[in-house]
C-alpha positions in Angstrom: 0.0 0.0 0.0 1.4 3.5 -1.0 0.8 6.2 2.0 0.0 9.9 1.7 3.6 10.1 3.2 5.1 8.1 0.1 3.1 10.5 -1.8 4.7 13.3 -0.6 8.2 12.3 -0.2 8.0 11.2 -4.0 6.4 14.4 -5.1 9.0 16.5 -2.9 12.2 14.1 -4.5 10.2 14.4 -8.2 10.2 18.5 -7.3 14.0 18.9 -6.3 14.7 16.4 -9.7 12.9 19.4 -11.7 14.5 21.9 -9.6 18.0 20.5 -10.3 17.9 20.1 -14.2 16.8 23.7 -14.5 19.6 24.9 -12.3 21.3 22.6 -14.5 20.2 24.1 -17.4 20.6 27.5 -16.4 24.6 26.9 -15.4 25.4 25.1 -18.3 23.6 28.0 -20.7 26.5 30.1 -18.8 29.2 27.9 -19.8 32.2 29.2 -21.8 32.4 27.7 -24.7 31.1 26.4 -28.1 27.6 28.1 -26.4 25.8 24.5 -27.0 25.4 23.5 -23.5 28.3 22.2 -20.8 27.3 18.6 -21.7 27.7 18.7 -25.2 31.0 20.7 -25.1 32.3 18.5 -23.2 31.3 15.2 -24.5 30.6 16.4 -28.1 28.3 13.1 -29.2 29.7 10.2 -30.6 33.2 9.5 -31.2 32.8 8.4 -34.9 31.1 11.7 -35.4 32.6 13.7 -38.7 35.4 16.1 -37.3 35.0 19.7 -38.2 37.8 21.6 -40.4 41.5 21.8 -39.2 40.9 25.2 -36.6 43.9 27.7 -37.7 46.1 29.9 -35.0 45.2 33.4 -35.6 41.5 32.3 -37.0 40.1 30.1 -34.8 42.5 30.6 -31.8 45.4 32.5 -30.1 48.2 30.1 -28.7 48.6 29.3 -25.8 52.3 30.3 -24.3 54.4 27.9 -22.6 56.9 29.9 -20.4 60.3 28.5 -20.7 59.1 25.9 -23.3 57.3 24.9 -26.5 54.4 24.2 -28.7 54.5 20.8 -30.5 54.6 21.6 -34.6 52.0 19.9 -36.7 51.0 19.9 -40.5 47.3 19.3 -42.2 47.0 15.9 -44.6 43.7 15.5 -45.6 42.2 17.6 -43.5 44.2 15.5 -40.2 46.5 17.4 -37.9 49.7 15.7 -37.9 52.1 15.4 -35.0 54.9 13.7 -34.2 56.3 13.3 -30.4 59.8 11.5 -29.9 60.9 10.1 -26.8 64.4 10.1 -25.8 66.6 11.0 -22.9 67.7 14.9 -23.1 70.0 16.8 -20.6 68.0 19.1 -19.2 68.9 22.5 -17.2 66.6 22.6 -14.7 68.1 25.9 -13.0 71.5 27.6 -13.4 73.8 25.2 -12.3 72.1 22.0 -12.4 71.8 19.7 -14.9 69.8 15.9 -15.3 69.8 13.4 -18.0 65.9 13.1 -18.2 63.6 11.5 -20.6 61.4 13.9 -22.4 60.0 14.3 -26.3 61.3 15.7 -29.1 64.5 17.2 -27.0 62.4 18.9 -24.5 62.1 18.1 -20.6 59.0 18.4 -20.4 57.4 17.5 -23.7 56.1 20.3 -25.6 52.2 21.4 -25.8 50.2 19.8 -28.1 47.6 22.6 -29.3 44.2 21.6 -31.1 40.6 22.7 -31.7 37.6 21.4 -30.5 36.6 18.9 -33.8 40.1 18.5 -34.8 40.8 15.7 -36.4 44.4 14.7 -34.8 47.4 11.9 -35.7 49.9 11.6 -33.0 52.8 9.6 -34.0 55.5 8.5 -30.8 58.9 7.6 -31.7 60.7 5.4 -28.8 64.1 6.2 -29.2 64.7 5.3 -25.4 66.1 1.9 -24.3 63.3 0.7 -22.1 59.6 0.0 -23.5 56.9 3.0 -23.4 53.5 4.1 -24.4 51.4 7.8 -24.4 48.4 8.5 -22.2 45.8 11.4 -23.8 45.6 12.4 -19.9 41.7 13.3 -19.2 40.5 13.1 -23.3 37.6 12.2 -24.7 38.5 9.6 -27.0 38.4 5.7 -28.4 39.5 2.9 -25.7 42.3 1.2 -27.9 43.9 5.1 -28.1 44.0 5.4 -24.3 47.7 4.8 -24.1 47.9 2.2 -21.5 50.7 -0.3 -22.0 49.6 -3.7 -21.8 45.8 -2.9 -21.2 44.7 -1.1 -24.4 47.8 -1.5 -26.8 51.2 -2.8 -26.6 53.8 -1.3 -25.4 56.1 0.2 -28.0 59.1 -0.7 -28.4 62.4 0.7 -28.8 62.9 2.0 -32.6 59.2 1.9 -33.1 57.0 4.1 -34.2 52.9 3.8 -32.8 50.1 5.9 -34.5 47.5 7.3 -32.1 44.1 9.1 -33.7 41.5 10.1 -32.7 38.4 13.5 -33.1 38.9 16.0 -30.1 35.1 16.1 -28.5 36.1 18.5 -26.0 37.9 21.7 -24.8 40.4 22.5 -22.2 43.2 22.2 -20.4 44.8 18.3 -20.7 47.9 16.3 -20.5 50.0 13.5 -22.0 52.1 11.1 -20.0 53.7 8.0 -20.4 51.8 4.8 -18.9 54.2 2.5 -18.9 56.6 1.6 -15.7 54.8 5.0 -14.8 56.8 5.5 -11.9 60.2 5.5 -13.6 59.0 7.3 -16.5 57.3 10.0 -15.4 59.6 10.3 -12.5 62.1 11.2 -15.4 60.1 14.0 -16.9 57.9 11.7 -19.7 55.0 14.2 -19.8 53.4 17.3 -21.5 50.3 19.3 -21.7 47.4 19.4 -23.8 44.9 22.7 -24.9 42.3 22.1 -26.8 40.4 25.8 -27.8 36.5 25.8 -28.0 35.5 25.6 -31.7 33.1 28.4 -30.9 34.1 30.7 -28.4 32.0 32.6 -26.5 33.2 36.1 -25.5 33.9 34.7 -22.1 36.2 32.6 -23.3 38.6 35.2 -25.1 41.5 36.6 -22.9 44.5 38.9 -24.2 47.4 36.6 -22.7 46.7 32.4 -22.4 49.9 30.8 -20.1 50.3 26.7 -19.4 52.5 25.8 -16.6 53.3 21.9 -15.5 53.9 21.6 -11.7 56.2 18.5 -11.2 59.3 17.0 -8.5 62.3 15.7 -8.6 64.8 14.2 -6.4 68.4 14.6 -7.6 71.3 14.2 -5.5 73.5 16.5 -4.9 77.0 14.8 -7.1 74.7 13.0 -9.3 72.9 13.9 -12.9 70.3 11.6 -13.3 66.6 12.1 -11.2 66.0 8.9 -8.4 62.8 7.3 -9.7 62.1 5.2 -6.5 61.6 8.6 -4.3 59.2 8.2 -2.6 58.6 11.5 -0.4 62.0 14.0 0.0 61.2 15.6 -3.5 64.3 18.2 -3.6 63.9 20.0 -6.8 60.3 21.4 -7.5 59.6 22.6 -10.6 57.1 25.1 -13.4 57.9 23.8 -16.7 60.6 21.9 -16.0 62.3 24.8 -14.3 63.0 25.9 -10.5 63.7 29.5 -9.8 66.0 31.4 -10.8 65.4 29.1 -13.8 61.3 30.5 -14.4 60.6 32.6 -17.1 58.1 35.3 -15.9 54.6 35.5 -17.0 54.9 39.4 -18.4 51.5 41.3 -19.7 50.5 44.5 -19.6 48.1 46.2 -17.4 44.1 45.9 -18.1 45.3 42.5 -19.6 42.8 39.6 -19.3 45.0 37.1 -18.3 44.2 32.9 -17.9 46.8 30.7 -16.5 46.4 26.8 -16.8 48.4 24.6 -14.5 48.7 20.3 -15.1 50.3 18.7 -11.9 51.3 15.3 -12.5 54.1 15.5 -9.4 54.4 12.2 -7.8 52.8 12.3 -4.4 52.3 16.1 -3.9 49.5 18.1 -4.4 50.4 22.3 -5.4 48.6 24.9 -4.2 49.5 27.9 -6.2 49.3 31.4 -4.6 49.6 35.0 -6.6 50.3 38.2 -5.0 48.7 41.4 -5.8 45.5 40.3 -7.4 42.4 37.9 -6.8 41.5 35.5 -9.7 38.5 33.3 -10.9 39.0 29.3 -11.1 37.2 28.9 -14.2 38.0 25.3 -15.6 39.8 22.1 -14.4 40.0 19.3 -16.7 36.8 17.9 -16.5 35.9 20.9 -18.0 35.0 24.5 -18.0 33.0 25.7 -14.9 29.6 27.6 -15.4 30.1 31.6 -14.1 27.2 30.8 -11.6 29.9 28.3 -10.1 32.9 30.2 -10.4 34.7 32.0 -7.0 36.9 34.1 -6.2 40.5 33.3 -4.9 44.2 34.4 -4.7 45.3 30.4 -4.5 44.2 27.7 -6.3 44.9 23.9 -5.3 45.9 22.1 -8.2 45.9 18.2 -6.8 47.7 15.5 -8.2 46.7 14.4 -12.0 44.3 17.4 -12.2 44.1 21.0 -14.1 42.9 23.9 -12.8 42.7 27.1 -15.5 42.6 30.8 -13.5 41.5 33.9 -15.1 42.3 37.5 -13.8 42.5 41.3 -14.9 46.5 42.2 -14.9 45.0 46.1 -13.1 48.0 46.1 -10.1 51.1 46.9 -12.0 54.6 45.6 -10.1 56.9 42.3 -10.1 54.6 40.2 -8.0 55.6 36.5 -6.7 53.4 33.5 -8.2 54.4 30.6 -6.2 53.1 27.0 -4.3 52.9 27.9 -1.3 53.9 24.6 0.4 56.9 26.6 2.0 59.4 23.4 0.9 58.3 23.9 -2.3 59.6 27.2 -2.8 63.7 26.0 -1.6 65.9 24.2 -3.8 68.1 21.2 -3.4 70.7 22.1 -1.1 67.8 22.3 2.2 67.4 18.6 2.4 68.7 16.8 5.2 70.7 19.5 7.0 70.2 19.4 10.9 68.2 22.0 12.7 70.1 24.5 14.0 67.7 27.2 14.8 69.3 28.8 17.9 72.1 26.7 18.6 75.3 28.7 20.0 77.8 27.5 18.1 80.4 29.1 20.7 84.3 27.8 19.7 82.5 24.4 17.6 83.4 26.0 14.6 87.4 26.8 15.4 87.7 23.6 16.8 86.1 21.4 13.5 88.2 23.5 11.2 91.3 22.2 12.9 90.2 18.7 11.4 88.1 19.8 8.3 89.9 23.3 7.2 86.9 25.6 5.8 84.3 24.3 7.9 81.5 26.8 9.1 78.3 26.2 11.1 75.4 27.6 9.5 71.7 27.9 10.1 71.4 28.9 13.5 69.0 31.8 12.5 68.0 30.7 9.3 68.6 29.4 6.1 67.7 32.7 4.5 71.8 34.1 4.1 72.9 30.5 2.9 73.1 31.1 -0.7 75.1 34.0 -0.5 77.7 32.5 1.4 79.8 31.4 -1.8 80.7 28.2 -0.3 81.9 25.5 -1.8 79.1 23.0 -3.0 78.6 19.2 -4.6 79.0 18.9 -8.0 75.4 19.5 -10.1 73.8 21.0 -6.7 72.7 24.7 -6.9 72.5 26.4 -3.2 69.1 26.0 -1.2 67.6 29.7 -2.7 67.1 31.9 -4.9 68.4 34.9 -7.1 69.3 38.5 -6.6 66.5 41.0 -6.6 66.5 44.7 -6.9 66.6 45.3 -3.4 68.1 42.1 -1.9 68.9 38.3 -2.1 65.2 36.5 -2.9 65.8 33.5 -0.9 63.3 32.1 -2.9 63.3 29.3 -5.4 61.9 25.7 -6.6 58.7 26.4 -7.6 58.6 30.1 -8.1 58.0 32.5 -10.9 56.7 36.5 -11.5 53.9 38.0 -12.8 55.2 41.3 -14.2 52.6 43.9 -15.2 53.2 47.2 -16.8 51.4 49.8 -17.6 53.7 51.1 -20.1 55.2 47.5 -22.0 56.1 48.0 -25.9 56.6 44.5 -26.8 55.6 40.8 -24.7 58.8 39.4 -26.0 61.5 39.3 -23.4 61.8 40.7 -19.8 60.9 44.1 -19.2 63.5 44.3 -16.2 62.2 44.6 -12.7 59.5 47.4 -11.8 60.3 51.1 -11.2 58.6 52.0 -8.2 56.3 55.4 -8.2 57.9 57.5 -5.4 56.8 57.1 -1.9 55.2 53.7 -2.5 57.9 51.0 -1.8 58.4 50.2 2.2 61.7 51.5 3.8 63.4 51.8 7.4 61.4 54.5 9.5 63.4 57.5 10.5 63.5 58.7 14.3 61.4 61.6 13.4 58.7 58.9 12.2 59.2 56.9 14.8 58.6 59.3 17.5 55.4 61.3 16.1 53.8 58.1 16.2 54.8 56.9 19.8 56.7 53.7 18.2 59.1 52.5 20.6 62.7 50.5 19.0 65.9 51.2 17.5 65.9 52.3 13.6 
């Protein structure tokens, strides 16, 4: 027997159902995008659907710019997008003064962007020239099982010498990635991976910005003496990297002010998860790799988490002109290699330790006790391939900054994007300095200037 209170509890579940798909409705009429509906965009119908005509930098899209690396070349037969990635081990720079032998594509660490339309017809062919086995992973696509780019599970792996064909229609726009899926941890752990941005076919005016950046987070550990990253790491990650590169190694992300500016981060780190921080101005999470997010679900923020194996695309308005940091802000992300494993020596008194050592080990200093902050200007002495734990000189002072750490630089007055515009002039009166007396005592502050 149905009761009047199974009556009401269906119509109430029946009402919230209709109450949901026009919420639905109404979020993914806000969508950025092709402007046919978040679901569609996305998932774009069937996979053997006709793909649309080859979309054209300039025509159909502005590239996207990879600080500090590269966009993947392609060519158009019969109406196909051709690419072709190459997988090989490539000595890398990683910063000034470090160098790995890494495995990357086409003699990049990592690989460079592949850049497509939405209803692109694409033809990825990977070269192995690298001694073990491998295979590509379209990271978070839309596309046929058997191109899915697991070794062993939906192709075989290929083989040294080899050459594989991947092809498939893009249904879908965003922010993506490639990796290898083979002996993963090895692989990746050596740099085997790369981005993906796909443009919407249609773009709405939402989607349109004035300057489009990709960053990859990853880790490394490298020992200080060796060239060569330690796959089986587990957790003491000592090198922590945007595009490959730890600071002072970062390009900067420069625009000019009133710029609309998106940012699209991939982290396939090992075991961390990044949460990027950016001074000076709020932004808008606006996609992750699932997809773009409706404006009705969008929020503001100044850091965005990007976990491990996601994307997360941010968009702002460059207004606040300066030099302004753009970091994770995991504090041990932003150090470099030389931090790990030293003792604590926060407030030790060293007293005569020091005199005493260098009678056995002649140049011997203790350092730390207030600090790691002065370390890298020491000029010490330091392990082959090992950089020291921070940073780069700034205008002002020593940044004891590094790892995984870049700029922002807006200007209000910028003749060209190309190249670094040098660090920021400061209007008068507006940069913070050591209070005089005079300051000190008109406002009852007590201390020594």
């Amino acid at each position: 027997m149905v009761s009047r209170r199974d009556i009401l509890v269906a119509g109430a579940v029946a009402g919230g159902a209709s109450l949901l798909s026009r919420a639905e409705r109404a979020a993914a009429a806000q969508a950025p995008g092709t402007g046919r509906g978040w679901e569609k965009s996305y998932s774009g119908g069937p996979l053997d659907a006709a793909p649309e005509p080859p979309g054209m930098p300039g025509k159909d899209y502005t590239p996207v710019i990879t600080p500090n690396g590269a966009a993947l070349p392609w060519k158009v037969v019969d109406g196909v997008k051709v690419y072709h990635l190459i997988a090989e081990e490539v000595l890398h720079e990683l910063a000034p003064g470090i160098k790995a032998h890494c495995w990357g594509y086409n003699g990049r660490v990592h690989g460079p962007t592949i850049e497509a339309v939405e209803g692109d017809r694409v033809r990825i062919y990977v070269t192995n020239k690298l001694d073990a086995p491998t295979s590509v992973h379209p990271h978070g696509v839309f596309l046929p099982n058997g191109m899915d780019g697991v070794g062993g599970l939906t192709q075989g792996v290929i083989k040294k010498g080899e050459t594989f064909k991947y092809e498939w229609t893009f249904r879908q726009h965003g922010t993506l990635m490639y990796h290898s899926h083979h002996d993963e941890m090895t692989q990746m752990a050596m740099g085997m991976m790369g981005l993906i941005v796909v443009h919407p076919r249609r773009p709405s005016p939402a989607y349109r910005v004035d300057r489009d950046f990709a960053i990859m987070l990853s880790e490394w550990k490298i020992t200080p003496g060796t060239m060569r990253p330690d796959p089986n790491e587990m957790t003491d990650f000592n090198m922590l990297t945007m595009n490959a590169k730890a600071f002072p190694g970062t390009a900067p992300l420069v625009v000019k002010k009133g710029d609309r500016v998106r940012v699209r981060f991939g982290n396939l780190s090992a075991m961390d998860h990044h949460p990027i921080h950016l001074h000076g101005h709020y932004f808008k999470i606006t996609a992750t790799d699932g997809g773009p997010i409706p404006l009705s679900a969008q929020w503001p923020e100044t850091t965005v988490l990007v976990p491990v194996g996601s994307t997360r695309d941010i968009e702002l308005v460059a207004d606040n002109p300066g030099d302004w940091a753009f970091h994770c802000h995991m504090t041990h992300h932003v150090m470099n290699q030389m931090g790990h494993g030293a003792p604590n020596m926060i407030g030790v008194k060293e007293g005569r330790v020091g005199k005493r050592v260098q009678r056995l080990l002649p140049g011997y200093m203790t350092m730390g006790q207030a600090g790691m902050g002065d370390m890298a200007e020491m000029g010490m002495p330091v392990p082959k391939n090992s950089i020291p734990m921070v940073g780069a000189r700034g205008p002002f002072d020593y940044i004891t900054m590094g790892g995984m750490f870049t700029l922002l630089k807006v200007r209000e007055n910028l003749s060209s994007y190309d190249g670094d515009p040098g660090w920021y002039a400061h209007p008068k009166g507006t940069i913070a300095e050591r209070a005089t007396p005079a300051e000190l005592q008109r406002d009852g502050i007590g201390g020594k200037r």
